[in-house]
C-alpha positions in Angstrom: 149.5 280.8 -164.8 150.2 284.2 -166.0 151.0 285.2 -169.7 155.1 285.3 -169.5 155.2 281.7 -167.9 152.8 280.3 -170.6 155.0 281.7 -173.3 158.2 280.4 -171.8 156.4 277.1 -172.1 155.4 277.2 -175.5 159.6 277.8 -176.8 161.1 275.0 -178.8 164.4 273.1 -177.8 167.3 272.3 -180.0 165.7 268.7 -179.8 162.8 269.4 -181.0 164.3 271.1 -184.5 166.3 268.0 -185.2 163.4 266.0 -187.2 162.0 268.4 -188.6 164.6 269.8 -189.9 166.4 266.5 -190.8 169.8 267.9 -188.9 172.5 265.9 -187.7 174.0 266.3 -184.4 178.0 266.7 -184.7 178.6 267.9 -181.1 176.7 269.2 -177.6 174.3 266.6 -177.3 174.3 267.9 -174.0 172.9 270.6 -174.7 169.8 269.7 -176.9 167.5 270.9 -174.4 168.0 274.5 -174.6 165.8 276.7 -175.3 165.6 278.5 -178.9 164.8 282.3 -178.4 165.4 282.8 -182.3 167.6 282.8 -184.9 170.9 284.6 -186.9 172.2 283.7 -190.4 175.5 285.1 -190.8 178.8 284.1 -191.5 181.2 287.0 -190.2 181.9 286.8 -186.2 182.0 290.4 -185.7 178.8 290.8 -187.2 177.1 287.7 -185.3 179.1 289.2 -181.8 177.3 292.6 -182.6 174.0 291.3 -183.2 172.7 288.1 -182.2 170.5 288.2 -179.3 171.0 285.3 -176.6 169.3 282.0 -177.2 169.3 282.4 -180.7 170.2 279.4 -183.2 173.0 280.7 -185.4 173.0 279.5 -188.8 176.5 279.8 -190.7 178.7 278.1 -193.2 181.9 278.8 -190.5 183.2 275.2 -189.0 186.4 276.3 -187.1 186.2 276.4 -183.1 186.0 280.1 -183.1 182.2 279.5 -184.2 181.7 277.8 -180.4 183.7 280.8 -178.6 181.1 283.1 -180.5 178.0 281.1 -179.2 179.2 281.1 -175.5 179.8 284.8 -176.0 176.5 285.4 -176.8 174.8 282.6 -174.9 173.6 281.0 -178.5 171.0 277.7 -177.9 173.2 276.4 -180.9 174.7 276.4 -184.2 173.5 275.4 -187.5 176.0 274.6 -190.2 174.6 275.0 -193.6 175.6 273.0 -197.5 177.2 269.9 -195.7 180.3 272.0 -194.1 181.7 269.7 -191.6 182.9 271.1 -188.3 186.9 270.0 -187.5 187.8 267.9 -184.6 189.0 270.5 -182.3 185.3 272.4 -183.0 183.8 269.7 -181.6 185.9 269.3 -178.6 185.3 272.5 -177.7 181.2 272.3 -178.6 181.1 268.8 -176.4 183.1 271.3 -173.5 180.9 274.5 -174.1 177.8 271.8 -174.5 176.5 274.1 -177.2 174.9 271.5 -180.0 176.6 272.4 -182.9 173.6 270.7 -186.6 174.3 270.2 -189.8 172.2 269.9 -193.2 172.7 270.0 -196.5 170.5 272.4 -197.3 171.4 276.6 -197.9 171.1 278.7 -194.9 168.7 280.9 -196.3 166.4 277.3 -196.1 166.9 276.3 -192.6 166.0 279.6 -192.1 162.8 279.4 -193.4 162.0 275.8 -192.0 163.2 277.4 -188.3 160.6 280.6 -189.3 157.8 278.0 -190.3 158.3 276.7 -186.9 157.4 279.6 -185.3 161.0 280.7 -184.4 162.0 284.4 -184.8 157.7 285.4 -185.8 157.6 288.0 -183.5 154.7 287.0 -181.4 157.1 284.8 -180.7 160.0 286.9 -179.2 
């Protein structure tokens, strides 16, 4: 086994952040198995379209359906939605579609993202 396919081993799942992390899982349960590359905290699309790298998990406060257009864009493993913001029903129709999991926990962004960096996700040995 060379070195690349022993570090594509050792990346984490959306599944495997749930516990953890204590998230609940609104939509995409379908896609719970992809792979988490690392992670974005932002809130304004244009800036998430510019520089979130693919199979990232995107932390935000956003909840409308644009939020799942942006993850598909950018081929995000999922999104994180920070303080208890709830996601509306057409979001979630369109997450279930996309089958990008779309989390949520009430704790601040800037938390989740230091859980998610505890983890291991975004060190750069990692990446």
């Amino acid at each position: 086994m060379d070195a690349r396919t022993k570090k594509e081993e050792e990346k984490m799942k959306i599944g495997e952040i749930i516990e953890p992390l204590k998230l609940r899982v609104i939509a995409g349960k379908g896609g719970l198995g992809r792979e988490v590359r690392s992670g974005y905290c932002g809130d304004l699309l244009s800036d998430v379209m510019a520089n979130a790298s693919d199979g990232s998990i995107w932390i935000t406060i956003q909840t409308h359906q644009n939020i799942v257009a942006v993850a598909v864009l950018r081929d995000m493993a999922g999104i994180i939605i920070s303080a208890d913001h709830e996601p509306d029903e057409e979001t979630k129709k369109r997450a279930e579609a996309e089958n990008i999991p779309i989390l949520v926990s009430s704790m601040t962004s800037f938390e989740i993202a230091g859980l998610l960096y505890e983890l291991g996700i975004g060190k750069r040995e990692n990446i």
